[in-house]
C-alpha positions as a printed Julia matrix, in Angstrom:
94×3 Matrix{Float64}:
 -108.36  130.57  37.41
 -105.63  127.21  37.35
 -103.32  126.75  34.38
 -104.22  122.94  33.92
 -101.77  120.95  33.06
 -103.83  117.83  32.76
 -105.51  119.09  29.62
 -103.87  118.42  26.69
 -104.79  121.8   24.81
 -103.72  123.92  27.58
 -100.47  121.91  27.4
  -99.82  122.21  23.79
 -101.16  126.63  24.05
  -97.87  126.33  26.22
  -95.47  124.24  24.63
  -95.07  121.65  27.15
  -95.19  117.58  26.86
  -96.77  115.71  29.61
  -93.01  114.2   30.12
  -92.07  117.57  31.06
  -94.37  118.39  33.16
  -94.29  115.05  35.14
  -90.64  115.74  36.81
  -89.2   115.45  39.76
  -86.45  118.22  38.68
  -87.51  120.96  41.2
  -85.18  123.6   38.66
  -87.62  122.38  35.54
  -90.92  122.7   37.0
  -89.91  126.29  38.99
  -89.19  127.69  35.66
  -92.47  126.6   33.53
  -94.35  127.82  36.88
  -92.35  131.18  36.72
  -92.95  131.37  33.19
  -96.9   131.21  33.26
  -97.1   133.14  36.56
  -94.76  136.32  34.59
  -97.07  135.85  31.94
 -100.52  135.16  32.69
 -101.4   137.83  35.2
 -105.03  136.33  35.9
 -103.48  133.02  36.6
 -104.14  131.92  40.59
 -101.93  129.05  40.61
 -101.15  125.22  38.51
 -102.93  122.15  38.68
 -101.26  118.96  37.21
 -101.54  115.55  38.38
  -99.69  113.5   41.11
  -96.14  111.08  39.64
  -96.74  108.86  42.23
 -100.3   108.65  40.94
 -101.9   109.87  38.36
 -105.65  110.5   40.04
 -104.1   112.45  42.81
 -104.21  116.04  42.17
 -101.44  118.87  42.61
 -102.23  122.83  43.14
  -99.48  125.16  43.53
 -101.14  128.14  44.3
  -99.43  131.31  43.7
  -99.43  134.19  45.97
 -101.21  137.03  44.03
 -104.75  134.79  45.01
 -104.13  134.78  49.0
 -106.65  137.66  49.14
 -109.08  135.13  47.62
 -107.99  131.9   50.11
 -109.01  131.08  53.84
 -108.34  128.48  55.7
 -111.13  125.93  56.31
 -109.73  123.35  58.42
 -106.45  122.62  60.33
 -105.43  119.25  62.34
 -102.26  117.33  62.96
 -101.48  114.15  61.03
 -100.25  111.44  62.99
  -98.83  107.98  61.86
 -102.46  106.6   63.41
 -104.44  108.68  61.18
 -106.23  106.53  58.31
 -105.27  108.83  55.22
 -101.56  108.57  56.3
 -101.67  104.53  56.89
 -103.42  104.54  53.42
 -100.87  106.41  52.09
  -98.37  104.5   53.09
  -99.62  101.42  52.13
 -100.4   102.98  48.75
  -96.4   103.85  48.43
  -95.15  100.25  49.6
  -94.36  101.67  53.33
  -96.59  100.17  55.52
């Protein structure tokens, strides 16, 4: 199971605001994540959405579900790939 913190009543059962969540202060976020991984045992991992946009998803898993993971696919990105000139053009860098 995800903590989702894209759903406003699972953000208000934990006491956080939307503004909180979507920061880029690596100390804030590690300490809400520590804080629902300490105390929801069942808890695989986070989902929240994207600040650079909003439809792009996050998942921080968290390492109690590896057992429960494999790895479906691997391949190198390159600069030619079309999801990273997308990506870039998305962000203004292309």
């Amino acid at each position: 199971m995800l903590v989702d913190l894209d759903e406003p009543t699972v953000l208000e059962i934990e006491s956080l605001r939307p503004s909180v969540v979507a920061t880029g202060r690596r100390k804030v976020t590690q300490s809400y994540a520590r804080d629902i991984f300490e105390r929801r045992r069942e808890t695989a991992g986070l989902r929240w959405w994207s600040m650079l946009e909003a439809h792009w998803i996050n998942v921080t898993l968290f390492d109690r579900c590896l057992h429960a993971v494999s790895l479906t696919d691997v391949h190198e990105l390159t600069v030619d790939d079309d999801v990273v000139i997308e990506a870039g053009t998305f962000l203004g860098l292309a």
